[in-house]
VOPAGU-2260 file (C-alpha; in pm, 1 decimal, decimal comma):
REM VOPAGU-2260
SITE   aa  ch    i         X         Y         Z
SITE  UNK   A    0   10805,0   13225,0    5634,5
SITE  UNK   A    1   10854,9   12985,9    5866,2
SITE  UNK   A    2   11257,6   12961,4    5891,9
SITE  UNK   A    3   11228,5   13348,1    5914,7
SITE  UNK   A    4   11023,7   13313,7    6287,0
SITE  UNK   A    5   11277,5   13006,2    6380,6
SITE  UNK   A    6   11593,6   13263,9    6263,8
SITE  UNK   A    7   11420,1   13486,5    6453,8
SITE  UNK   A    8   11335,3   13325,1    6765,4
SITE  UNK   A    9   11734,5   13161,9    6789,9
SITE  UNK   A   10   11840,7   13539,0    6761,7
SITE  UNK   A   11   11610,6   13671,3    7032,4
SITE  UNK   A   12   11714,1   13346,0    7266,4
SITE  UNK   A   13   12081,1   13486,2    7238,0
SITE  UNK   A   14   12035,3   13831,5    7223,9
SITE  UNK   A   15   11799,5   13793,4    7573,1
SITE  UNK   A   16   12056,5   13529,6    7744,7
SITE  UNK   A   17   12312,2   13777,5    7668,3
SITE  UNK   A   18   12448,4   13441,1    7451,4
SITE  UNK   A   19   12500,0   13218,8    7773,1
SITE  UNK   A   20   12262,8   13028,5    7609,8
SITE  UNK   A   21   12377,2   12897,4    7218,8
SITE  UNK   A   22   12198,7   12791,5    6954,0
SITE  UNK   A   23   12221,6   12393,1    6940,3
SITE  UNK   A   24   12297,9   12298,7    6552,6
SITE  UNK   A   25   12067,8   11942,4    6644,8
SITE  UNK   A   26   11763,7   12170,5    6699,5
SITE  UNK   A   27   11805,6   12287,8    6277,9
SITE  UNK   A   28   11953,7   11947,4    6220,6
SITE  UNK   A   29   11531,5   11785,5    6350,7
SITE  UNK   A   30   11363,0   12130,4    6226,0
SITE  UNK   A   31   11492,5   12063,9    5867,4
SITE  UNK   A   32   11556,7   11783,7    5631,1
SITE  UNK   A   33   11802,2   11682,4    5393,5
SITE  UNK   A   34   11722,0   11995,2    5141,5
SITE  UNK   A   35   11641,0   12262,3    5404,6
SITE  UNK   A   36   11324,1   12246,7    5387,5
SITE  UNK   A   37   11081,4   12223,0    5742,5
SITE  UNK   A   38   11061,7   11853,2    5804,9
SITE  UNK   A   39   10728,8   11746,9    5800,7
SITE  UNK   A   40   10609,7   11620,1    6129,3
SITE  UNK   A   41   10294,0   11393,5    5985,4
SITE  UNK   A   42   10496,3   11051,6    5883,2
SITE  UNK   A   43   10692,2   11086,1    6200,1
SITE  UNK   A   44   10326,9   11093,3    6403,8
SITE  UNK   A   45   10167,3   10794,6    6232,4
SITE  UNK   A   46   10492,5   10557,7    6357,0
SITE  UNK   A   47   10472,3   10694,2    6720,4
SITE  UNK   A   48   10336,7   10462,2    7023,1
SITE  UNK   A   49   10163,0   10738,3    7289,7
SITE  UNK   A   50   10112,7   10664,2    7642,4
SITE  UNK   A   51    9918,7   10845,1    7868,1
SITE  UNK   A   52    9966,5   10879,6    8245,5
SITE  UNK   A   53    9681,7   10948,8    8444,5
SITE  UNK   A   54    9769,6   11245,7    8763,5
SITE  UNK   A   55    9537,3   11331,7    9025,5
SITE  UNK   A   56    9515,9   11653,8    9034,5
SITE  UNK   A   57    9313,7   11690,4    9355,5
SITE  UNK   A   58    9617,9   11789,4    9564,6
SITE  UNK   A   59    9707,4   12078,9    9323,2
SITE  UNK   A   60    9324,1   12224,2    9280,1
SITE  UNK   A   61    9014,7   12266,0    9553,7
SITE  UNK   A   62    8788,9   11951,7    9485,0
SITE  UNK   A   63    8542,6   12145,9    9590,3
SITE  UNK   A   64    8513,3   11939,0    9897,9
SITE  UNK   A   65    8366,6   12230,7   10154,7
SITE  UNK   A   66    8390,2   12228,8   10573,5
SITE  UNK   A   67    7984,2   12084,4   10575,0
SITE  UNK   A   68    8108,9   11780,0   10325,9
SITE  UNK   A   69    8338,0   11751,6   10607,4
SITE  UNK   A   70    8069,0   11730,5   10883,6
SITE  UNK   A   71    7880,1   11538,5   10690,7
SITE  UNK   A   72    8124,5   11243,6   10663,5
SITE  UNK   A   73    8260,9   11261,0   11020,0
SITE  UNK   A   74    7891,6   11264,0   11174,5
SITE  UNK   A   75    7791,6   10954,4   10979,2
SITE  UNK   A   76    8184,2   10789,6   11115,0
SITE  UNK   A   77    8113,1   10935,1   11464,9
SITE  UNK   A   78    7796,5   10752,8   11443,6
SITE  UNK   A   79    7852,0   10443,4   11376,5
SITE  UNK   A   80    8183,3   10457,6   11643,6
SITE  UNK   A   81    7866,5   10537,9   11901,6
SITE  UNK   A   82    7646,1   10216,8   11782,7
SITE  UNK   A   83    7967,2    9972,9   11830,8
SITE  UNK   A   84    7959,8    9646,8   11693,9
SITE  UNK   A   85    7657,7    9521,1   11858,9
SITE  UNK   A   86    7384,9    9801,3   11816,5
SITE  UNK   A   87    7548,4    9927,0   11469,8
SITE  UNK   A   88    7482,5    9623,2   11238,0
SITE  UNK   A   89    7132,7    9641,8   11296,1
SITE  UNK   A   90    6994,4    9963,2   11264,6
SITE  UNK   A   91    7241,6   10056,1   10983,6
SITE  UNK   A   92    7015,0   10049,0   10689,9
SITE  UNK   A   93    6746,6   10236,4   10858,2
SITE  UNK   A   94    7000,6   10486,5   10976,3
SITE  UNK   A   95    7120,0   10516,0   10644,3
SITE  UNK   A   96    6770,7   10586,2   10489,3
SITE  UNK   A   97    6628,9   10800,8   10755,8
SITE  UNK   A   98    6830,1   10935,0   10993,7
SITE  UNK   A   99    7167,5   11066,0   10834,5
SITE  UNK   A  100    6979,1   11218,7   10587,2
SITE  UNK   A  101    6804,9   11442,8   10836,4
SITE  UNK   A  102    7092,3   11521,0   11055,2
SITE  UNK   A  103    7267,2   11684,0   10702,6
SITE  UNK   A  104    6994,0   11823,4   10660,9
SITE  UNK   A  105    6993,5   11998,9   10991,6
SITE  UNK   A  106    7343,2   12052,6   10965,5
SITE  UNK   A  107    7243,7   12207,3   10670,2
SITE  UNK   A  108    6977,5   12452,7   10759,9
SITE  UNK   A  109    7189,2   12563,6   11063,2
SITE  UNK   A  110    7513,5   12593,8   10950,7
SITE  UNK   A  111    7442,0   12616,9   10552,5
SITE  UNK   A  112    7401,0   13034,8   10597,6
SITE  UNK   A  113    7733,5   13097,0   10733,8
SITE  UNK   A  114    8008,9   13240,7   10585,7
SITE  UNK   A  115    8344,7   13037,9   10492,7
SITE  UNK   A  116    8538,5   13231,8   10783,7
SITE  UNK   A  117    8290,5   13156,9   11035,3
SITE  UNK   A  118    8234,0   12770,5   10917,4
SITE  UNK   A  119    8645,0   12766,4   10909,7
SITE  UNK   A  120    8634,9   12796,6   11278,5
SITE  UNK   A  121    8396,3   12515,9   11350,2
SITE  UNK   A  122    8526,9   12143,9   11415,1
SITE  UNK   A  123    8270,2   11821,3   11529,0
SITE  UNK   A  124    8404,3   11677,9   11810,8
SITE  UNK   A  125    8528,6   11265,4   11771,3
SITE  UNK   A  126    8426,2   11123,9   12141,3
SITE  UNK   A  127    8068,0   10981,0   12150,7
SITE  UNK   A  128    7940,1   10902,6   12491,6
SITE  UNK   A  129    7927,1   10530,0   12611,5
SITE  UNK   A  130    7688,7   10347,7   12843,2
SITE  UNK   A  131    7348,1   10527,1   12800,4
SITE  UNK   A  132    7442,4   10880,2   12762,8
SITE  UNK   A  133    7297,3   11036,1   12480,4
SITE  UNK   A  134    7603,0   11250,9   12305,6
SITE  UNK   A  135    7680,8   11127,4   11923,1
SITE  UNK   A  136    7865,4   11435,7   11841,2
SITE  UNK   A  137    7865,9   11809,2   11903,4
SITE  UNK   A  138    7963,1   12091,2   11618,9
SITE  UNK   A  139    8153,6   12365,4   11825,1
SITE  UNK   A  140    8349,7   12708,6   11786,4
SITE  UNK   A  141    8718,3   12618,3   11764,1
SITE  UNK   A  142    8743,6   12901,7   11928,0
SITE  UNK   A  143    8523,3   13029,8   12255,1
SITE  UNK   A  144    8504,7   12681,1   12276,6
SITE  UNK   A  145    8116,6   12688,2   12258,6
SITE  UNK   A  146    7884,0   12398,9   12119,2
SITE  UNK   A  147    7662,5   12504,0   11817,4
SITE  UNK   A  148    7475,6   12190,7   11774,4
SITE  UNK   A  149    7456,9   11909,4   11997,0
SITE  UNK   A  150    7350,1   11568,1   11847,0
SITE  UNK   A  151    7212,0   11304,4   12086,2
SITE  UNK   A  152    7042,8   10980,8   12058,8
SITE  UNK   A  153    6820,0   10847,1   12321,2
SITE  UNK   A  154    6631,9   10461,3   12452,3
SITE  UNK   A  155    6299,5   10486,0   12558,5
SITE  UNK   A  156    6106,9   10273,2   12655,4
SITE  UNK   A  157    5759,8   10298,6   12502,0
SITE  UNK   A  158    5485,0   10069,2   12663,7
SITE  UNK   A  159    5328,6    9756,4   12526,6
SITE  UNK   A  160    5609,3    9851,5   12231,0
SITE  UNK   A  161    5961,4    9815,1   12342,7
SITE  UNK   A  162    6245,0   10045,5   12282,0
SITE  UNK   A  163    6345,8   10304,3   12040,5
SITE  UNK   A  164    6627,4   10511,4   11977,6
SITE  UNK   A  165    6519,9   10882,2   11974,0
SITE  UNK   A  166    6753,3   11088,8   11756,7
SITE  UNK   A  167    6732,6   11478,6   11798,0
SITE  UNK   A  168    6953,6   11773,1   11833,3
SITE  UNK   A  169    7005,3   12091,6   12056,7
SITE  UNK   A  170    7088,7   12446,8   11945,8
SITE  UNK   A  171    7306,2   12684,1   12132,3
SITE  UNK   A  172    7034,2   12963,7   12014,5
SITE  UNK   A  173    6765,7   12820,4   12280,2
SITE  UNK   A  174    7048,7   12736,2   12515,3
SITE  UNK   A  175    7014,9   12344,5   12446,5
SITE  UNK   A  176    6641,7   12344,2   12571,0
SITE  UNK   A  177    6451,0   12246,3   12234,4
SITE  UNK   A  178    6466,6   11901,4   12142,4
SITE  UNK   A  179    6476,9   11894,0   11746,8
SITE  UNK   A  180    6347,8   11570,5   11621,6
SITE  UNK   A  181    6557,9   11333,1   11349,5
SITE  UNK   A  182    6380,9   11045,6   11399,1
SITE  UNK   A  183    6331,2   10707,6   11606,5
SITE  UNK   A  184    6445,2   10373,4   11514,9
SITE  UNK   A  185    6301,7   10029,9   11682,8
SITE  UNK   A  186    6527,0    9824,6   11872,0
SITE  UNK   A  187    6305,8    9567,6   11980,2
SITE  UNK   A  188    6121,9    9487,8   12327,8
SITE  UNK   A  189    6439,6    9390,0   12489,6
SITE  UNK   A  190    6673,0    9591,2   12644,4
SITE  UNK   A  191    6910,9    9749,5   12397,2
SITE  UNK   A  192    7283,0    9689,0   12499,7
SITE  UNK   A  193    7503,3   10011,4   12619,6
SITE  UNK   A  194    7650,7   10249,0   12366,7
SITE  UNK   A  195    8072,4   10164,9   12245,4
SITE  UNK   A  196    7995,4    9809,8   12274,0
């Protein structure tokens, strides 16, 4: 039965290739042995060496990385570009276990509703303020060019306490009036040095 489907399948080859393409005798030559008979493929298996080569298929296939993964990453690297080398090593852990938690979550329950056309045209922008301006990094419409949500950081100065860095957000929705709270970190009760340094 089975040299009747390989007969078969050399005649439809030709007939469909209009014969530029001819049957190769070597192909019957490994398809049969000695008496004509199909070889059998099992003692040729066992003697074999495979080897596998692993391809990262991430470039062919969505990793189902999405635009607020996206945000999520460059707020926490916009971040720590604001804190600089001085403020950043020390409130890192506590930023890391309070704070950028609740700005994705923000991020999150803002942006989470939005379809993938309207969340294509958003971008985060990648200059944080220096000196003692509060910008971190603002999530705007490619677009009209209009900020959807602001995210600052603030010193104060608390009495008898020292200083803290206020972290909160604006919304375009209450025209940047609300201050939405993330969280404060302490500093200490000296003066905290300027932001980029």
């Amino acid at each position: 039965m089975k040299n009747w489907w390989q007969k078969s399948l050399m005649i439809a080859v030709a007939v469909l290739t209009l014969g530029v393409i001819s049957p190769n005798h070597t192909l019957w030559e490994t398809l049969l042995d000695e008496k004509g008979s199909p070889k059998s493929h099992a003692t040729e298996s066992q003697n074999k060496d495979y080897t596998y080569e692993w391809v990262d298929l991430s470039e062919y296939y969505d990793t189902g990385k999405t635009v607020l993964d996206t945000f999520y990453q460059t707020s926490e690297e916009q971040a720590y570009v604001k804190f600089g080398s001085r403020i950043g090593p020390v409130i890192q852990d506590q930023f890391q276990a309070v704070i950028l938690p609740n700005i994705q979550q923000a991020i999150d329950m803002h942006l989470g509703n939005l379809g993938a056309e309207q969340l294509n045209r958003l971008a985060i922008s990648e200059r944080p303020a220096g000196d003692y301006a509060e910008k971190i990094f603002h999530i705007y419409n490619r677009d009209t060019k209009k900020d959807e949500i602001r995210f600052h950081v603030r010193t104060e100065k608390k009495p008898q306490e020292g200083y803290f860095f206020n972290f909160h957000y604006h919304l375009a929705e209450d025209n940047y009036q609300k201050h939405y709270a993330l969280g404060d970190i302490y500093w200490s009760k000296d003066t905290p040095p300027k932001w980029l340094s």
